[in-house]
N, C-alpha and C positions, 0 to 999 in steps of 0.2 A: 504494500500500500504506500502510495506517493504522500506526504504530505508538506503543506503550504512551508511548514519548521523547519524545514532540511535544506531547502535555501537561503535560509537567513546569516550567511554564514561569514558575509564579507565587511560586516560593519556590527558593532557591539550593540551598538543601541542603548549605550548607557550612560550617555554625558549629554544628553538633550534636552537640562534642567529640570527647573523644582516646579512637581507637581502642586508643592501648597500654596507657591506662588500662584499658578495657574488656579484655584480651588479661590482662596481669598482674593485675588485681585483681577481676572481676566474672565474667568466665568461668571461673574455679574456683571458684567460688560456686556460680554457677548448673549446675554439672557435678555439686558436695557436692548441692543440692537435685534433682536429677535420679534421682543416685542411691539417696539416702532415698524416692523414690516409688516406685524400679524395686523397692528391699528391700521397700516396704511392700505388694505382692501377696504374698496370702496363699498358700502350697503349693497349699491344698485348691482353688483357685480357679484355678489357672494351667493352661492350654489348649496344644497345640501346634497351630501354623496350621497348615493343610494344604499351605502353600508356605511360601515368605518371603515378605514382605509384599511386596516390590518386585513379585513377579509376580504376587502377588493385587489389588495395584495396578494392572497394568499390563491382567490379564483382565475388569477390570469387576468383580469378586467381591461379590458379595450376602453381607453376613456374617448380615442377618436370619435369611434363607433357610438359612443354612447352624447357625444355630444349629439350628432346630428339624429339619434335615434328617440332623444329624449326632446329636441327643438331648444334647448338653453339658447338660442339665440332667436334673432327675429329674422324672416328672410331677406329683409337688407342688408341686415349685419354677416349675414354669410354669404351673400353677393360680395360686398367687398370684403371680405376676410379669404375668399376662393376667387378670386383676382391678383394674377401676376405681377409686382413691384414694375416691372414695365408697364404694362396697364396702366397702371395706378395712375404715376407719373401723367401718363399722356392724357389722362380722364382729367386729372384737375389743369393740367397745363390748359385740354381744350373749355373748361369752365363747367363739366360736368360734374364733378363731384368735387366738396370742399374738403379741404385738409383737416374740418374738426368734424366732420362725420365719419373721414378716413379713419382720425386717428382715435375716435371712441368705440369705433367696431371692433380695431386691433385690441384697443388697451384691457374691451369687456375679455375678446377670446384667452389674451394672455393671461389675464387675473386670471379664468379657470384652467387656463393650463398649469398654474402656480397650486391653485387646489387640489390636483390629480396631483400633480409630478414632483411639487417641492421644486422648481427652479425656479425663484428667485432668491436674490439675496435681498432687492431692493425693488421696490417699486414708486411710483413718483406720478402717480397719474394727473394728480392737479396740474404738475406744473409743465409734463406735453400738453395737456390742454391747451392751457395760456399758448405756448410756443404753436401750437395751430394754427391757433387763432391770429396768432402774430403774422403768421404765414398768409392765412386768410385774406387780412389787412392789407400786407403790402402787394399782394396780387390785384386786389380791385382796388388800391391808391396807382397802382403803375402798369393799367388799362392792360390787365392779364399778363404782364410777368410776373416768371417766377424765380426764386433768391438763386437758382441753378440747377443741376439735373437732377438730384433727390428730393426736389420739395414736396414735402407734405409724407412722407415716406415713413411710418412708422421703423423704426431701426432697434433691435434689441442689443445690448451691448456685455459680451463676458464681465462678471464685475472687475476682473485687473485693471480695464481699460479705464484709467483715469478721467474722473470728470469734477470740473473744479465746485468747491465748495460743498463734496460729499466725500463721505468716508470712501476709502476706497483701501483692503485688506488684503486681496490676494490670496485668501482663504488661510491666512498669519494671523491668529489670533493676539501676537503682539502689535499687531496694523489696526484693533477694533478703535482705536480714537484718529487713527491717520486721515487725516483732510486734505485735500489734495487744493493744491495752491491754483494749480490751471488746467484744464483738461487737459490728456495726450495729444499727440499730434494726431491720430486717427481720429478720436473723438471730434477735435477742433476742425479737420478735413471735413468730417459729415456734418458736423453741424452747417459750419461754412457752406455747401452742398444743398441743404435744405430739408437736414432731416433732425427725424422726431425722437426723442428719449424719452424712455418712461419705464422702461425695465430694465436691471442690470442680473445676471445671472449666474448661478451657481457652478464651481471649480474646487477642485481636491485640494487639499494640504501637500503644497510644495508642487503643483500643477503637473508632476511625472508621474501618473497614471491614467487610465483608461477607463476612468471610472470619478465616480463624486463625492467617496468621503470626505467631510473635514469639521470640525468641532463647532462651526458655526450651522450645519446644517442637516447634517447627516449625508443618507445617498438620496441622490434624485430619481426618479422613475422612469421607463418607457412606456411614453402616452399609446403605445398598441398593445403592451402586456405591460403591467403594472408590478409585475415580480419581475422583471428583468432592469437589466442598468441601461440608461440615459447614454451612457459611453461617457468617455473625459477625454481630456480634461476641461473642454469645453461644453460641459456637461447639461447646465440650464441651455445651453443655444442648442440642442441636437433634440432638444424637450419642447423648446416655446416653436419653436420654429417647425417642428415636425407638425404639431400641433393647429400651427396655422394662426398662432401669435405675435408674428412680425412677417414685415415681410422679408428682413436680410436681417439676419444674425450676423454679429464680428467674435471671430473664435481667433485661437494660436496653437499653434502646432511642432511639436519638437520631437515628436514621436508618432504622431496619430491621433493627435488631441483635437484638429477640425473634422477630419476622416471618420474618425470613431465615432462622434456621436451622429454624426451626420448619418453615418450607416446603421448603427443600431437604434436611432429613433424614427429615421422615415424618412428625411429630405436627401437636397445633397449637400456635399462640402467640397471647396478647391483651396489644396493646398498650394498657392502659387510659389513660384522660384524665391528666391531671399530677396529682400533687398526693393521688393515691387511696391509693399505694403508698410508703413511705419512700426517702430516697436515703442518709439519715444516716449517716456510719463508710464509706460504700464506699468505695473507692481507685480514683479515676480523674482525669481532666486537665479533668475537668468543673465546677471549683470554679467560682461566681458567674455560670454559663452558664443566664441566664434568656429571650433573646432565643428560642433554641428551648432547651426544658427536657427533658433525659432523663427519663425514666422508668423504673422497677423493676416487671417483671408476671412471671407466670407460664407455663410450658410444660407442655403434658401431652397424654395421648392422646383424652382426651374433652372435651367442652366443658364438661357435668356437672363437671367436674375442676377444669376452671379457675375456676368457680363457686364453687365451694367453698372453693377457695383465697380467692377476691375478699372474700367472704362470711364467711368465719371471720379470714382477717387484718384484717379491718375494725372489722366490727361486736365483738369478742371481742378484738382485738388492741388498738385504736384508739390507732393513731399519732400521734394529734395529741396526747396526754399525752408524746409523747419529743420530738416534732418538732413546731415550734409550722409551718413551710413546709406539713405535708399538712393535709388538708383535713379539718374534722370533720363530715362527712358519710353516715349509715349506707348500707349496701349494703340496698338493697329488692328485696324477693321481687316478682319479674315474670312473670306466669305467659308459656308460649309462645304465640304471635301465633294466631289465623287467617291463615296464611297469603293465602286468598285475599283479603285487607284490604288486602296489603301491595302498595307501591308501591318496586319497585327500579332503581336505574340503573346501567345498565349500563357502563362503561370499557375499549373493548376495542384503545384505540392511545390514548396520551397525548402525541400530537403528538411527542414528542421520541426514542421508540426504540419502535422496530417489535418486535411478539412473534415469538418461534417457532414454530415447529408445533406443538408440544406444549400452549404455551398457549393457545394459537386453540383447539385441539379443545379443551380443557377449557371455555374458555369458551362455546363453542359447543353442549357437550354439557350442562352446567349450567343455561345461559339455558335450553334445551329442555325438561328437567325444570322448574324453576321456571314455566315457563308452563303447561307441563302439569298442578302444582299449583295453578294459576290465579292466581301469581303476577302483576302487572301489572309490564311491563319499558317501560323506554325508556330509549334512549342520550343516555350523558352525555360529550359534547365538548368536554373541557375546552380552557376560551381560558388561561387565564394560567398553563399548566403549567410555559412555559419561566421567566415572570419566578418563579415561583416555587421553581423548581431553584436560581435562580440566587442568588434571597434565600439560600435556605436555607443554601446553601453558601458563601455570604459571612458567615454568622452562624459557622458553625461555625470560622471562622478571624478572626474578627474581633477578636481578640488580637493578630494576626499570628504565631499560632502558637507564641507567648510559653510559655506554660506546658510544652507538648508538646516545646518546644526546650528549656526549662532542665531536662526531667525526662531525655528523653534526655541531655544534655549531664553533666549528674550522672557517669552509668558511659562515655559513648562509644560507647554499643554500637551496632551495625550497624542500618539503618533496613531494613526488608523493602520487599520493590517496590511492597505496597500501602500501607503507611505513606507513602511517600513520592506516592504518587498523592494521599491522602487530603490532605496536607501543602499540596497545589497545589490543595484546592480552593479556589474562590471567587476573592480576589486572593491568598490564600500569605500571603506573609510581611509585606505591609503592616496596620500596625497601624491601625484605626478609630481615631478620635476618637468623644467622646459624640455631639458631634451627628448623626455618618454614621453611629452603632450607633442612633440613634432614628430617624433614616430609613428605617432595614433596619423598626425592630418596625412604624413605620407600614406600608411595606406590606404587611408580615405583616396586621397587627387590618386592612387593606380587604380581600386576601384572604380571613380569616377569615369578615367580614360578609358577600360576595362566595355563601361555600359557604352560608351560614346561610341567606341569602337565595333561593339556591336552593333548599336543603330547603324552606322554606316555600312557594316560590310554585308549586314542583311538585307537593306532596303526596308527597316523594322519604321513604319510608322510611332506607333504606341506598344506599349506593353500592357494588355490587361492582366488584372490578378486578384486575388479576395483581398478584402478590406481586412479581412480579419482571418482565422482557422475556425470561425463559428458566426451565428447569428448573435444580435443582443443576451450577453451571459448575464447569469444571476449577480446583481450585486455584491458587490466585495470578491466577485472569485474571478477577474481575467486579473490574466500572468504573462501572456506572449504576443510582444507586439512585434514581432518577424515580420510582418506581411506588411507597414506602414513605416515601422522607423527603417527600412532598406532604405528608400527612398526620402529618406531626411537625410543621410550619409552621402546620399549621391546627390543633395539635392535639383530631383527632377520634381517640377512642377506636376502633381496629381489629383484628378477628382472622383472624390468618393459620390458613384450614385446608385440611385435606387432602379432593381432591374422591374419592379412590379409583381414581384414574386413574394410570397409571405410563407413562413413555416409553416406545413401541413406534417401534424405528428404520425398523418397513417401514411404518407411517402418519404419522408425522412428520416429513419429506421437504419441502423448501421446493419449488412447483410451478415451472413454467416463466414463471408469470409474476411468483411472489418473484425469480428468476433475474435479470429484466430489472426489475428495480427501482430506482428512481432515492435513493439515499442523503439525508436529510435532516445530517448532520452526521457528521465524523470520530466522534464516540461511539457513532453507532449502526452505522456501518460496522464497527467496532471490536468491539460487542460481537456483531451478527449475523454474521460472520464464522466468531465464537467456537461458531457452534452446527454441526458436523455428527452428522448421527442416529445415526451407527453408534457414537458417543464417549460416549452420555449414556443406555445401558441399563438401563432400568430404572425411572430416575430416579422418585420420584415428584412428582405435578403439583399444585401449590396455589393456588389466588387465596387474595382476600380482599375482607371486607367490613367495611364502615364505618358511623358512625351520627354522632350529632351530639354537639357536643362535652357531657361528662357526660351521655350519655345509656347507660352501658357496662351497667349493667343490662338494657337494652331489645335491647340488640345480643347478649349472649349466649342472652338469653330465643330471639331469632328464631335466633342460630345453631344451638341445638339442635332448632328444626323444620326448619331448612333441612339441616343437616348429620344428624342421627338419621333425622329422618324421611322429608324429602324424596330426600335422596343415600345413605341408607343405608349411613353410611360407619361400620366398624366396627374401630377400628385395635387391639382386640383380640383381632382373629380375624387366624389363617393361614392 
């Protein structure tokens, strides 16, 4: 028998301060900010569940299904809450719909996606109001303009992402009084842009995991099964947004933190190349972490969507007048592919953990389609998947966990199980020297040339592959992010989307000869384990596809032939 203890092996976990610090001084803090979020639902917005949650937890509960099965909304409000951020835009640009009917449709769905799922950290619905209305104003004082391409755009925002004059924690319980003096440059881009604030959402303690514990809120949920996790580390955004509570979530990504939730709660997510998207003002444990470099992109339900995003915060925003680190590079109009041009490869085992049934049949249902668009496929076997896990996860501790100990250490407060998993990757708590942190980037850049090399000499368009080795897992229990942080190492730009496929426990069934299957490693016994059909109802099933590094333009162009046209995936219809 595998268990979760037998990895813990690379970091002590025992100088991460004083519990009765954290007991007497930080846990009635974070109890006062709890509560000002619980005051801050609005009357007209507040729902009663049709159980306790424990049991709508415990039944698998579809809160999507049940929004629209039960009518909590009115059928305007689900006209525009099932209206693409493209849309949107152009409906109030042309004087059809106002930014403060926009933005009370969103703000009702997302308050009840906060009641099902737990993600939020914050909510602020008065004061998008006001900022609608503001929008409102200046549209009919200057005879139908608008403040620029996101106006009136309800926007949900990871809580890291700094916004001034609100706490802003990072999911650092020594951060529950931290005020943040001016938004982030992201934040201050969309505002600037024309968009709406009123949610900030839920993220792990120390933001490396795949999942949503952390001492201010517990785990968050997935709005299509209610006992499964949300994904992280962008956790509340893979939740409101699936859900149909904003129209463009802002996630970060260092491992699979946009990807994940975006796959395990329903929408999509792109992880764009470095450098495209600001990181400035956020609050995380990621200061001076260039060996693999997070990222700031977008989540939403259309690809169109996340384009727009890429495309207006760029070209109209352009970051590199705040942040001299992004790149000054315009986002180019790429029209979509002929598909039958295209050359894709295919990832359907990465040597180091075995899928599940769920995502076999997806990927097997997908390659199908794709060829039958005359796609060209051939399988891509990757050789250095494992030394590449292994870099990757040696970079991410290659402080020896320096920063992540002295933030915890600040309040004391309790480490959740997957913090502490994330804590022991790589070697834990040995600190690198320069030279063994330039070792690590070397073989990152031969990796990198490695993939480059392949695009080229295959004529490899993309590379598709699972988002994950499973559908949305049980909260607190994913361990292996093989299939998402590859591609933080190499950074290629990738987007995690929804194939339109949902777990069915009577075809998803491991055969008789998964049964007699011989284990490559305690992680993948560990996580396969974790999959019986009858636990993961519903779920829905995601890959993902990849492109070459800055090539993120050319990657959303083909995702919306492959995902509009080819798979006819429509995530807003019910």
């Amino acid at each position: 028998m595998v268990s979760f203890e037998q990895f813990l092996i690379q970091d002590p976990l025992d100088n991460y301060g004083d519990r009765e610090l954290y007991n007497t001084k930080f846990k009635p803090l974070i109890e006062a900010y709890n509560k000002r979020l619980e005051e801050s639902i609005l009357d007209e917005y507040k729902i009663t569940l049709p159980k306790s949650r424990d049991e709508l937890i415990a039944e698998q509960f579809d809160a999507v299904d049940y929004l629209y099965s039960a009518k909590l909304l009115s059928e305007r409000e689900f006209e525009i809450t099932d209206t693409s951020a493209t849309e949107i835009v152009a409906k109030i640009a042309a004087g059809e719909w106002t930014a403060v009917e926009v933005f009370t449709a969103y703000a009702k769905r997302a308050t009840i996606a906060h009641q099902f799922t737990n993600c939020a950290h914050e909510l602020f619905t008065q004061e998008g109001l006001e900022r609608a209305k503001e929008l409102d104003a200046y549209q009919k004082e200057n005879d139908g303009k608008t403040v620029g391409p996101l106006h009136g755009l309800p926007i949900s925002l990871k809580e890291f992402v700094s916004l001034e004059g609100k706490i802003t924690h990072g999911g650092y319980a020594a951060f529950v009084e931290n005020v943040a003096e001016k938004d982030s440059v992201t934040a201050h881009i969309l505002r600037k842009l024309g968009a709406v604030f009123y949610i900030r959402t839920t993220q792990p303690l120390t933001l490396m995991q795949l999942d949503s514990e952390n001492n201010y809120s517990g785990f968050t949920k997935n709005p299509f099964n209610l006992l499964l996790s949300s994904g992280g580390s962008s956790s509340g955004e893979g939740a409101v947004v699936s859900f149909g509570g904003s129209t463009l979530g802002v996630g970060s990504d260092i491992g699979g933190s946009i990807r994940s939730p975006a796959a395990f709660s329903g929408c999509h997510g792109f992880r764009p190349t470095t450098r495209r998207i600001s990181n400035l003002g956020n609050v995380a444990n990621y200061s001076g972490q260039e060996s693999v470099s997070p990222v700031t992109g977008p989540l939403a339900r259309s690809v169109a969507d996340l384009e727009l995003f890429m495309k207006a915060y760029i070209n109209s925003g352009k970051p590199w007048d705040m942040d001299t680190w992004s790149l000054p590079k315009l986002w180019k109009d790429v029209a979509k592919p002929d598909v039958k041009q295209l050359t894709i490869a295919v990832v359907k085992d990465d040597g180091l953990v075995r899928v599940s049934p769920p995502i076999r049949r997806a990927l097997a249902e997908v390659v199908a389609k794709l060829e039958a668009a005359g796609v060209k496929i051939i399988e891509l076997k990757q050789k250095n998947s494992k030394l590449a896990y292994e870099t990757v996860h040696k970079m991410y501790c290659c402080d020896g966990n320096y920063e992540s100990r002295s933030l915890i250490a600040k309040s004391g407060e309790p480490i959740p199980r997957l913090t502490q998993w994330s804590l022991n990757y790589g070697e834990g708590a040995k600190m690198y020297n320069c030279a063994e942190n330039r070792q690590l980037n070397m073989i990152r850049d031969d990796l990198r040339n490695e993939y480059n090399d392949y695009f080229v000499a295959n004529n490899v368009d993309f590379i598709l592959s699972p988002a994950y080795n499973n559908v949305a897992p049980h909260s607190g229990e994913i361990y292996n992010w093989s299939y998402t942080s590859i591609f933080n190492i190499l950074d290629l730009p990738t987007l995690a989307f929804q194939t339109g496929l949902k777990q069915d426990p009577e075809l998803d069934v491991w055969t008789e000869e998964d049964k007699n299957y011989t284990y490559r490693s305690d992680l993948e016994q560990l996580e396969n384990e974790n999959y019986k059909p009858d636990e993961f109802k519903g779920a829905p099933i995601a890959l993902q596809l990849s492109a070459r590094r800055y090539f993120d333009e050319e990657l959303l162009a083909a995702g919306k032939a492959i995902i509009d046209d080819i798979l006819k995936v429509d995530l807003f219809k019910h």
